[in-house]
C-alpha positions as CSV (number, residue, x, y, z in Angstrom):
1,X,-19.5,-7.5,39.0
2,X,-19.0,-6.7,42.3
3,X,-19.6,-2.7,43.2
4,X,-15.7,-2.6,44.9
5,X,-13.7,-3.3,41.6
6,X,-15.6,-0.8,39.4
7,X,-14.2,2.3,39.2
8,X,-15.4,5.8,39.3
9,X,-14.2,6.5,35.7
10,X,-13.5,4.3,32.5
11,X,-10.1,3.0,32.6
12,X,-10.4,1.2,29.4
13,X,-10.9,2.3,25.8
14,X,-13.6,1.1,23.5
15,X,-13.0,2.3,20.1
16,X,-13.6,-1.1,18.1
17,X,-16.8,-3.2,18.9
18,X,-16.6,-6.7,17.1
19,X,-20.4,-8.4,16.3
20,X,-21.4,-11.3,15.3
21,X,-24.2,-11.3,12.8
22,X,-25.0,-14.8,12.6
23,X,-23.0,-18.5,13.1
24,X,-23.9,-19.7,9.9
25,X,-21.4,-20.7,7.8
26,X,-20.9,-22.4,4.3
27,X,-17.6,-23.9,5.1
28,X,-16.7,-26.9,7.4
29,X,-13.0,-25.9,8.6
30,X,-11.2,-28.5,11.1
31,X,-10.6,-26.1,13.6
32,X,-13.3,-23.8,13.9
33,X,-14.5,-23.3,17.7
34,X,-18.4,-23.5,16.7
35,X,-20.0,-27.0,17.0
36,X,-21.9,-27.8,13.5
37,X,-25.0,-27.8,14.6
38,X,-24.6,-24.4,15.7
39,X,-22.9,-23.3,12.2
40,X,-25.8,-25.0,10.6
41,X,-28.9,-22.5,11.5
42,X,-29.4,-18.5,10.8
43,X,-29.3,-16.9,14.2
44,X,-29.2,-13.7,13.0
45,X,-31.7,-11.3,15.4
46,X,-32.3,-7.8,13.5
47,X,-33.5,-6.5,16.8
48,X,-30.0,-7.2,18.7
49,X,-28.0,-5.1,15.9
50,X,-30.5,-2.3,15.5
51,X,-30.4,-1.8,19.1
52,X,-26.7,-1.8,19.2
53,X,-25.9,0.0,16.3
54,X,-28.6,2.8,18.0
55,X,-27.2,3.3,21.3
56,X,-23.4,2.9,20.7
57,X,-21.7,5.3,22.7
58,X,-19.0,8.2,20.7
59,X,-15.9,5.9,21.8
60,X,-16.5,3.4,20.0
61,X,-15.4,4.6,16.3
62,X,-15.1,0.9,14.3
63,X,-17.7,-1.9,14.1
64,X,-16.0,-4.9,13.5
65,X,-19.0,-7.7,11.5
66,X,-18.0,-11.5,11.5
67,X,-19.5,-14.8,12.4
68,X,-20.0,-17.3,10.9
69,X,-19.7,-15.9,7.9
70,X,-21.3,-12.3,7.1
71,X,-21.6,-12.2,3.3
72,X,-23.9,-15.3,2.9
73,X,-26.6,-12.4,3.1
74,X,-25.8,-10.1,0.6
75,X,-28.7,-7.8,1.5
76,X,-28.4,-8.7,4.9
77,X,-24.7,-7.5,5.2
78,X,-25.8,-4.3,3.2
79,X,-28.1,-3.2,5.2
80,X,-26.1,-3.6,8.2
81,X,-23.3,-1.8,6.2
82,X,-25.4,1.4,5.3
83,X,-27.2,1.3,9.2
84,X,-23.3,1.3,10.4
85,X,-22.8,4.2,8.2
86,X,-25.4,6.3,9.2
87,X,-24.5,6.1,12.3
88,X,-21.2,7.3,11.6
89,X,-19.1,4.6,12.2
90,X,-16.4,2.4,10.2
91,X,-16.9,-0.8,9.1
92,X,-14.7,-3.8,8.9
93,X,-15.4,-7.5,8.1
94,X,-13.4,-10.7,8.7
95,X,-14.4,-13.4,6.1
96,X,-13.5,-16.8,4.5
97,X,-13.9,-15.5,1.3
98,X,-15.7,-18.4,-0.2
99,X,-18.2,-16.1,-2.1
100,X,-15.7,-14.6,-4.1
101,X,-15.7,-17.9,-6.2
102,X,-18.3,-16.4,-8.6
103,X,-16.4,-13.5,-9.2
104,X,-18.6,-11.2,-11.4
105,X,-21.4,-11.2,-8.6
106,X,-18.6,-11.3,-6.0
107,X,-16.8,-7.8,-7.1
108,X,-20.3,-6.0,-7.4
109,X,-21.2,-6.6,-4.3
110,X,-17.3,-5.9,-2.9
111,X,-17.7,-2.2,-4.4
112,X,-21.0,-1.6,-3.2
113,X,-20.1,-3.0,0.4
114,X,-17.2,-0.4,-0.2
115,X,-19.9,2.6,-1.1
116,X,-21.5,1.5,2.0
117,X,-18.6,2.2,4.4
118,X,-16.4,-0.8,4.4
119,X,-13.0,0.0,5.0
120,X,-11.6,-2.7,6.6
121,X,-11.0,-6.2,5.3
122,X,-9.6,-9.2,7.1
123,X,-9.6,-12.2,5.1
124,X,-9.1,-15.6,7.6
125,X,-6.5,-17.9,5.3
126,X,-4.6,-20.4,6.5
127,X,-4.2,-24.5,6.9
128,X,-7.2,-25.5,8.8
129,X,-9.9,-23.8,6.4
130,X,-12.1,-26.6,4.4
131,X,-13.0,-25.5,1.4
132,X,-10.3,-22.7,1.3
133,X,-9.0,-20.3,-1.6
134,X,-6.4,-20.9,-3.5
135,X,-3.6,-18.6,-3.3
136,X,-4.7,-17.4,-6.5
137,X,-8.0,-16.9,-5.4
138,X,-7.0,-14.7,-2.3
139,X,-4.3,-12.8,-4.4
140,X,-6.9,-11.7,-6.5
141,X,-9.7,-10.6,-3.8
142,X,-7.2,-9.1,-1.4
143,X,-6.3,-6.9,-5.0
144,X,-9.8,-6.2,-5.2
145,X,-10.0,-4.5,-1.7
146,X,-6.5,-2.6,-1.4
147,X,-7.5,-1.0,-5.1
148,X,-11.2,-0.1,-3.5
149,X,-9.5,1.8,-1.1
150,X,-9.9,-1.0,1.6
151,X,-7.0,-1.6,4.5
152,X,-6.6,-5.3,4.7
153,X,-5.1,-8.4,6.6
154,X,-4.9,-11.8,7.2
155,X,-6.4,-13.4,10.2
156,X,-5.6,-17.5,10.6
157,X,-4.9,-20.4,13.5
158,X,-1.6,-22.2,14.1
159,X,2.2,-22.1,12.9
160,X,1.6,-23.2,8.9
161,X,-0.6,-20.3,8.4
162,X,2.7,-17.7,8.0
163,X,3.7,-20.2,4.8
164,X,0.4,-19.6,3.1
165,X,0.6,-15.9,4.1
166,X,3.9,-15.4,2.8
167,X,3.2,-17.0,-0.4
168,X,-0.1,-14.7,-0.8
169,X,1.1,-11.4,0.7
170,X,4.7,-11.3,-1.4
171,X,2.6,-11.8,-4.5
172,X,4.1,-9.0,-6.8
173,X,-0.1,-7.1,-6.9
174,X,0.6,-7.0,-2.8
175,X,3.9,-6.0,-2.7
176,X,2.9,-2.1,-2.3
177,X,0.6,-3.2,0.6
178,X,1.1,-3.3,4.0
179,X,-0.7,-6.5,4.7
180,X,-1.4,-7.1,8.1
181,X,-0.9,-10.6,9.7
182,X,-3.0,-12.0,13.3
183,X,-2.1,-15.5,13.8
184,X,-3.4,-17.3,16.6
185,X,-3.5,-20.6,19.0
186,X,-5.2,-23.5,18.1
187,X,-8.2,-23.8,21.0
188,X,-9.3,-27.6,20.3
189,X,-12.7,-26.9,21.0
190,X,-16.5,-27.3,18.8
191,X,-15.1,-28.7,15.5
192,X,-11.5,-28.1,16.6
193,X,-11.5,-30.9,19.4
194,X,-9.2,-33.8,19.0
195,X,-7.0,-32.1,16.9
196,X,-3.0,-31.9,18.4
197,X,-1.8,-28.2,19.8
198,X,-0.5,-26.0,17.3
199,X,1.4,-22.5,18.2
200,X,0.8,-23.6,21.8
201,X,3.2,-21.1,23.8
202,X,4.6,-21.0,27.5
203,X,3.9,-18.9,30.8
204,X,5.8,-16.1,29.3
205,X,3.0,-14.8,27.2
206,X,0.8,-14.6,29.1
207,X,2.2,-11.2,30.5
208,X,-0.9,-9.4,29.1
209,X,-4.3,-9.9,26.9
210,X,-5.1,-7.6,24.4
211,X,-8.3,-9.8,23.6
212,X,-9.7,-8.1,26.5
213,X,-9.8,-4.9,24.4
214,X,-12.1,-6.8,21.9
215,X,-15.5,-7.0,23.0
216,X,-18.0,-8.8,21.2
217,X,-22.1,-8.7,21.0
218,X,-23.2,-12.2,19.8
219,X,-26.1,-12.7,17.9
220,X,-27.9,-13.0,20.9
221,X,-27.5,-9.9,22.3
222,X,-25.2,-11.0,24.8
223,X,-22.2,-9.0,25.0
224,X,-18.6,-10.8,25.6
225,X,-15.4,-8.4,27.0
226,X,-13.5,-10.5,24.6
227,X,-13.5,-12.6,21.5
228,X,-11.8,-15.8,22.5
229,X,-12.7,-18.7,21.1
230,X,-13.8,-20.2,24.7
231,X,-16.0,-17.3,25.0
232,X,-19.4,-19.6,24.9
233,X,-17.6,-21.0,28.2
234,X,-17.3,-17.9,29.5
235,X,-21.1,-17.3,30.5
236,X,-21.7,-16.6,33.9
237,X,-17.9,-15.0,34.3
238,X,-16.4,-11.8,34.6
239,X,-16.2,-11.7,30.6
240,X,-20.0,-12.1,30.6
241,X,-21.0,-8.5,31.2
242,X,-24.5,-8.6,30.3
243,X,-27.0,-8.9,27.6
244,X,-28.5,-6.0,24.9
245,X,-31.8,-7.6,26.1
246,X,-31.5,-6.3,29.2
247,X,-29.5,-3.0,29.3
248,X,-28.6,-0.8,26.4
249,X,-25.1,-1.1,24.6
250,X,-23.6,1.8,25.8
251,X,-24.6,1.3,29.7
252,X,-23.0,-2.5,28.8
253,X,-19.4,-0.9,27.4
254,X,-19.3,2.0,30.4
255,X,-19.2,-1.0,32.9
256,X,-17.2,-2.8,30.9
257,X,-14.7,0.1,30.3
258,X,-14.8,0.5,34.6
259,X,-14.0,-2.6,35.5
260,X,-10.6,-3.1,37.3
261,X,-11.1,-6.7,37.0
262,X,-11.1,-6.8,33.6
263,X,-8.4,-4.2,32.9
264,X,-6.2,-6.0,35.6
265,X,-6.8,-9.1,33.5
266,X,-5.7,-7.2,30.2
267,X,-2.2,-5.8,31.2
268,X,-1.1,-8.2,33.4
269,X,-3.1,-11.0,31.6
270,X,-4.2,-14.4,33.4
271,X,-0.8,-15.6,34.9
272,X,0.5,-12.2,35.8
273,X,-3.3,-11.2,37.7
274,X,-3.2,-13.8,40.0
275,X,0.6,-13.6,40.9
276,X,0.2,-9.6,41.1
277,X,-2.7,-10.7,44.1
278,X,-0.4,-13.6,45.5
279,X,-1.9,-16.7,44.4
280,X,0.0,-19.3,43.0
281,X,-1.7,-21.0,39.8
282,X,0.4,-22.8,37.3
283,X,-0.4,-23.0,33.7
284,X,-1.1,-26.7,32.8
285,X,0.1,-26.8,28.8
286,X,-2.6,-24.7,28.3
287,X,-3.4,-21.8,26.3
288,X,-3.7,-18.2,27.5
289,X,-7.1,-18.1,26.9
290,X,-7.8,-21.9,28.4
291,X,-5.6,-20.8,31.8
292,X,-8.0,-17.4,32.1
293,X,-11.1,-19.0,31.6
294,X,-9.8,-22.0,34.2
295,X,-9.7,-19.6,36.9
296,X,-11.7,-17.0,36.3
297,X,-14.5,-19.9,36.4
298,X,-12.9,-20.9,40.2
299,X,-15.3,-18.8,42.6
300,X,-13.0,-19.2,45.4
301,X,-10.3,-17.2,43.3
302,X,-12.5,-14.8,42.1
303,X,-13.3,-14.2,45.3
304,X,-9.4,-13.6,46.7
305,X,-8.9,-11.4,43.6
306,X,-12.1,-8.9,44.0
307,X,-11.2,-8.4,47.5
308,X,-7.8,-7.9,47.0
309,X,-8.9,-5.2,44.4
310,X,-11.1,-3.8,46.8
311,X,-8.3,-2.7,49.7
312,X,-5.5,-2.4,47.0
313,X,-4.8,1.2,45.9
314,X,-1.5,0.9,44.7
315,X,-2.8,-2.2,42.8
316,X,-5.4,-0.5,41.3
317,X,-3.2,2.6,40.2
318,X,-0.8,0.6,38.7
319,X,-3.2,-1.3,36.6
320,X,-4.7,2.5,35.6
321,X,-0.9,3.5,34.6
322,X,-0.2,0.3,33.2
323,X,-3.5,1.1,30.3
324,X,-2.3,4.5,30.1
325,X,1.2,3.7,28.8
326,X,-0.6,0.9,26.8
327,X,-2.7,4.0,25.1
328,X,0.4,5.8,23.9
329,X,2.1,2.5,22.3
330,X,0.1,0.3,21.1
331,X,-3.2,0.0,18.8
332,X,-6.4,-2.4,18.8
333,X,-6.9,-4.6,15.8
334,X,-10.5,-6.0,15.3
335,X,-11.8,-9.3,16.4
336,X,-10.3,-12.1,14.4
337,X,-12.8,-14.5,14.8
């Protein structure tokens, strides 16, 4: 990142860092943004999360596991659980809940991952997912969680997943629980591509990006200022901020949390950056996340919006106001991938 556009202090808050164990996964869902030979093999690098979970800085507060999915390693995800805790930290999941099938083995291991510091539990649920849970199935390991103690939510793609939501959240066992929906666009990407647009949405939200306030660290090491489905097209942009290979979490998140690039990006998201620096850029039916990453891989842009940034103080101190007033209304889910 260019030395003009970082700023003296943080401007952005890091309390929840999202990472991504491994891509293996047992299911083969239509949409999923990971290409199957990728989903296929155990990527999973002890030395990347040991050297993460050792040097995160006190901001961040929650680590967020996911994947691929995380409890295909029982031991595995235990161990990370208890390093997680012994660190201090909360943990949270996001899973497909296949390996609550065998139930027996399936609620042991849900307590003891509870013992261990779990606390948070997003279960992904909704149209796409091949094989998925029945509603029954859901119902009864969402029950599970909440009467462990657990907060948990629903994370799922497209406009169908609300009806399977709906059906599973109103269940009388839920009805006392606040259960937390994330629904998101359909990126027809890795597995995904082919398939038609679902929850696709217009210029008008794209006034900001919270997904900029969900950095990831893939298995690895390399460390993502968001969690967009797109993000293994991201290399090499401003999203890419380094790798835990090369520089230590924490040094990783400060830059990250300096960068007026990336905060400019998150409260006036994609559309709203490059009209706040006069540049005209129309969204083409695409996706938030497809029109960021269309530009922000445009050198020639990049290049107009840096040095804008760089002789823009008014700019600049709107943007800082702009995360401020964010910081008094709003909170941070995890990562939902």
């Amino acid at each position: 990142m260019a030395d003009h556009v970082i700023a003296e202090i943080p401007i952005l808050r890091c309390r929840v860092l999202s990472l991504a164990l491994s891509w293996k996964c047992d299911a083969h869902c239509l949409h999923c943004f990971l290409p199957r030979r990728i989903r296929q093999r155990d990527a999973y690098e002890p030395e990347v999360v040991h050297s993460v979970l050792a040097h995160l800085p006190d901001e961040v507060s929650l680590v967020s596991l996911t994947g691929g999915e995380p409890f295909l390693e029982p031991k595995r995800l235990l161990d990370v659980l208890s390093r997680i805790d012994a660190h201090g930290r909360i943990a949270a999941i996001v899973t497909n809940g296949l390996w609550s099938r065998d139930w027996q083995k399936a609620r042991k291991l849900l307590g003891t991952a509870f013992r261990l510091g779990l606390r948070i539990f997003s279960l992904s649920l909704d149209e796409y997912h091949r094989p998925a849970l029945s509603d029954q199935e859901a119902i009864r390991l969402l029950r599970e969680a909440v009467q462990l103690g657990m907060e948990v939510s629903l994370k799922g793609t497209g406009r169908f997943a609300r009806k399977k939501w709906a059906r599973v959240s109103s269940h009388p066992d839920l009805s006392s629980v606040r259960v937390r929906p994330g629904w998101e666009n359909l990126e027809t990407i890795g597995t995904g591509r082919g398939l038609p647009a679902d929850h696709q949405r217009g210029p008008s939200t794209m006034r900001d990006c919270g997904t900029v306030l969900l950095p990831l660290v893939l298995p690895d090491g390399r460390f993502m200022a968001c969690c967009s489905t797109l993000m293994f097209q991201a290399k090499g942009t401003w999203l890419d901020v380094g790798t835990v290979r090369e520089e230590p979490i924490d040094r990783l998140i400060d830059r990250y949390r300096r960068s007026f690039l990336l905060a400019g990006l998150f409260v006036f998201g994609p559309l709203g950056f490059l009209r706040r620096v006069g540049i005209s850029r129309r969204p083409d039916q695409e996706t938030k996340c497809g029109f960021c990453l269309g530009w922000l891989k445009d050198q020639e842009i990049c290049r107009k919006v840096a040095d804008r940034l760089g002789v823009d103080m008014a700019l600049k101190k709107e943007i800082v106001a702009r995360v401020m007033l964010f910081e008094h209304t709003r909170s941070v889910e995890p990562c939902c991938e």
